[in-house]
Structures are given as structure tokens and as C-alpha cells.
C-alpha angles and dihedrals in degrees: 000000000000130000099223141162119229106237111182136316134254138195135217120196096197118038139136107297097239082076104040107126095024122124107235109212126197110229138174129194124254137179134258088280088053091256122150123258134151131013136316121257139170118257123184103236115227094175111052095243116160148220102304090016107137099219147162118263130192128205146203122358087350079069088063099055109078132095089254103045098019096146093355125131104257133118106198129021130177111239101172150034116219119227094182143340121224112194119175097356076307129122099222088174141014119181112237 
């Protein structure tokens, strides 16, 4: 799993019907401080998290294995919703 925020949503009219009636969030990873690195991709979210959420994601064929994508064509999905980090005995984030 990733450590990601969740930057903003997007829609897709016409998509696979495996995913019809998924929310599709924008992500991008952080580190363990929440802050941004590498690129932005799409996630189905199976949590209901939200833009500036900091979430898990799970990728490749993990992301396959859920009751909502199990053999469905996806490739990240967020699977969780962080309350706080704690990195060395030390709190690096705490949702407000």
C-alpha cells in the first residue's frame, strides 16, 4: 500500500461495466509527512474519502482483490482513510 492525498475527483460517462457506479478519485502519493511526491493517478474509491483526505491505496492486481473490483480492470483503489500517522513514537499527521 501507498500513502496518497486525495486531490480532486473525475468522472467518466462511459467506462467498462465492472465500474460502472464507482467513484473514481485523483491521488497522488506522499510520504510518510503527507508531503507530495510522484505523480497523480486515478484510484476507485471503496471508502467514501474525500478531496484532501490522506488515504491507502493499493495497487495492481491487490487492487483486484476486493468485493467491489475482484477481477475487474483497475489498476489502484483506496482502501482506507488515515486518522493519524505515527512515525518514530512520533505523531507526523493527525486529521482535523
Amino acid at each position: 500500500m501507498l500513502i496518497a492525498r486525495v486531490i480532486g475527483e473525475t468522472i467518466a460517462t462511459v467506462k467498462n461495466e465492472r465500474v460502472r457506479g464507482t467513484k473514481l478519485l485523483i491521488c497522488r502519493q506522499t510520504d510518510h509527512t503527507g508531503k507530495p511526491i510522484g505523480k497523480p493517478y486515478v484510484a476507485v474509491d471503496l471508502v467514501d474519502a474525500g478531496v484532501g483526505d490522506l488515504v491507502l491505496t493499493g495497487h495492481g492486481s491487490a487492487a483486484r482483490q476486493t468485493h467491489i473490483t475482484k477481477d475487474t480492470p483497475v489498476d489502484a483503489v483506496v482502501n482506507a482513510v488515515i486518522d493519524h500517522l505515527e512515525v518514530d513514537g512520533e505523531i507526523v499527521f493527525r486529521k482535523t
